[in-house]
Phi, psi and omega in degrees: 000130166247156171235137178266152166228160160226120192228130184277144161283040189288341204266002173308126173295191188291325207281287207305301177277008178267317184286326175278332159312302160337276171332300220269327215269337202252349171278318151347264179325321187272324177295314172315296174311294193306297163329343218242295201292336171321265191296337164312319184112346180327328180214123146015121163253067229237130175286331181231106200220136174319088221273357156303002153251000149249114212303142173280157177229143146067046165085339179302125138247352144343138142272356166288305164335271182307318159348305215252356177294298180310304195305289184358298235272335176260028186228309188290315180281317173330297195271002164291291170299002188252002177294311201281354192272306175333316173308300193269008079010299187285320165309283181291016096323315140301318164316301141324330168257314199301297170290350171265312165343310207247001170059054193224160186010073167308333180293310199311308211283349191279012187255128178277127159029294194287343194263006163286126196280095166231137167340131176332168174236344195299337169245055165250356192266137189232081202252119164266122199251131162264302195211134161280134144242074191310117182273144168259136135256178180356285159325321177258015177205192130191135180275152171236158153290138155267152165246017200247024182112342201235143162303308191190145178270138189254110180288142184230117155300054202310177192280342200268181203241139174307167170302120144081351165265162136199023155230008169251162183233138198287120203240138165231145169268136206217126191258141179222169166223167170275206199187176187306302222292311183292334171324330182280338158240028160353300196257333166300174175292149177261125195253153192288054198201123193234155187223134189263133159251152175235131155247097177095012229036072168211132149288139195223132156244172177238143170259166214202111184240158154213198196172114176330146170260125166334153187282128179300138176279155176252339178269128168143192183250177207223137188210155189240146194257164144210120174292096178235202204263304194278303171264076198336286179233112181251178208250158160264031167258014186064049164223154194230104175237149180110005179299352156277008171295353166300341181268319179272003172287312203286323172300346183279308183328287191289352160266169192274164183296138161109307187307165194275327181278329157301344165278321201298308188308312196299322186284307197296297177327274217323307176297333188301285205314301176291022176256304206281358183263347183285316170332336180260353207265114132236180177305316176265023171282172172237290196245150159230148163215107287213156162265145205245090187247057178270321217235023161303336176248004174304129180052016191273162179226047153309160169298189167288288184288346155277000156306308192274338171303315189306333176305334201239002169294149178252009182338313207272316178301314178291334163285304169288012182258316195269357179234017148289310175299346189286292181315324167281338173232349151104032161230167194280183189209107191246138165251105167260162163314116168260040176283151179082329205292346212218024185224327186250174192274132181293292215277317157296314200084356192257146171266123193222139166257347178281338193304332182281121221206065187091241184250017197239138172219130163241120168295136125312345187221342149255001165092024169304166159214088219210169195306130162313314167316295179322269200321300177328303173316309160314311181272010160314281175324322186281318196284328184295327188284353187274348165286161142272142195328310210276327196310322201274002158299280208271000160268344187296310224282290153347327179289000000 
């Protein structure tokens, strides 16, 4: 399992931040060229390719650089093309039932998808580059320990050549510290890879830790979630934690986008979240098991305004947290389908959609009564429960 840290670069003088604006502006401009020479055909799209056929551009002249530009540049067209080859697939299904419907161009149907002669996609590839991340390996940094006030200096290789050389490079020392968050990964492996970031005008690198993931517990107990809007998260152990979130949702609403008091919102949501999902974390779990809310606003036909409430929903922050903690501590994380779940009665089993009445679901028909959350959680748990130990092994893997 890896884990990312992010530590700001505040402690730079003017030349040290002159120089990395200098790095993003002139790693841009290089990116840009290679994307270009790339989908033209001008240049290679190759996993192992000769950096004596990559031109410097825009001041780069590293070949650690230029390298890492090309893999950039080929990872960014890559996943361009593979969005228009979906495109043009789902088209030509269509395309294909329409003329078999109509009994039309036997030739086209008697031919399958690959044996068709179709046009290159590379000058269909449109890559709008906004913000960059240079990623580093080795060849281009090494952190050191400090005694000067700072955890530790990230020494950096730039791509340009000292005045009057022409094999040395002009190199900064850039001082950061650690924090609560990195601290935690202190003792895991540090992997030989950095990635310089720009936010806001302010620079950050990421650190990149990893680590075996622990043997899955078999023993312990099993518990079904049910992720919402008023309560974040309640248990089918009947606990409800997070009721306050409805209030810091409505407080993000109402700051202006952007502003230090809407990011200031965004950190207290965050933080709330992972506090009230770490709260579920004990010594005897084995399982939790989550509604699988990947595909929630898919096709919905909410209002406007309960859409921009959902945007500021922590649903997705709560799944990705359980399922770092599933990895750090070994117990699973199963997602089942939640239709339906907040429409039947746990204790009967009958589905009703009227039995739900706010935060209260009352049956009609054994007459139970009892919190809706509560009830939804249960029948999670009851759906979760319907794998056997390995099925539910090969969906954690999956997830």
């Amino acid at each position: 399992m890896i884990r990312t840290t992010k530590h700001i670069l505040k402690w730079n003088n003017e030349v040290k931040d002159l120089m990395l604006e200098q790095i993003f502006m002139d790693y841009s401009n290089c990116l840009k060229y290679y994307i270009h020479l790339i989908t033209s055909e001008q240049l290679p799209s190759t996993k192992m390719l000769s950096t004596k056929l990559l031109p410097t551009y825009s001041g780069i002249i590293h070949t650690s650089w230029k390298n890492d530009i090309y893999r950039q540049a080929q990872v960014m067209i890559s996943n361009e093309v593979n969005k228009i080859s979906k495109k043009r697939y789902s088209r030509y299904q269509k395309v294909y039932f329409y003329f078999k419907k109509k009994n039309r161009q036997l030739a086209f149907l008697d031919k399958r998808f690959k044996e068709l002669k179709l046009k290159s996609l590379y000058p269909l590839v449109n890559i709008d580059i906004k913000e960059i991340s240079p990623l580093l390996d080795f060849h281009q940094f090494n952190i050191t320990r400090d005694s000067k006030g700072f955890d530790e200096f990230i020494r950096i290789t730039t791509p340009y050549l000292k005045p009057c050389t022409k094999t040395r490079y002009i190199t900064i020392n850039l001082p950061f510290k650690h924090h609560k968050h990195s601290n935690k990964y202190l003792t895991w492996n540090r992997r030989k890879t950095i990635q310089l970031k720009k936010i806001n005008d302010n620079f950050y690198i990421n650190l990149f830790y990893e680590k075996s993931e622990p043997i899955k517990v078999t023993e312990g107990k099993t518990i079904g979630i049910d992720i919402g809007y008023k309560k974040l998260i309640s248990t089918s152990e009947n606990q409800h934690l997070g009721q306050e979130m409805e209030y810091v949702y409505k407080k993000i609403s109402q700051k202006k986008q952007g502003s230090k008091a809407f990011n200031r919102a965004l950190i207290e949501r965050n933080n709330l979240t992972n506090y009230y999902t770490k709260q579920l974390i004990t010594d005897n779990l084995k399982e939790i098991i989550a509604e699988d809310l990947k595909d929630v606003k898919k096709g919905s036909k909410f209002s406007k305004k309960f859409n921009n409430k959902l945007q500021r929903w922590s649903y997705s922050k709560v799944l990705n947290r359980l399922q770092q903690l599933s990895e750090e501590k070994g117990f699973l994380l199963t997602k089942v389908n939640p239709a339906y779940t907040s429409q039947i009665c746990s204790h009967c089993g009958t589905q009703d959609k009227s039995a739900r009445n706010g935060e209260i679901y009352t049956c009609k028909v054994c007459g139970i009564s009892i919190d809706a959350d509560y009830n939804a959680s249960i029948n999670i748990l009851h759906r979760g429960i319907i794998f056997d130990s390995s099925t539910k092994e090969n969906l954690n893997n999956l997830v």
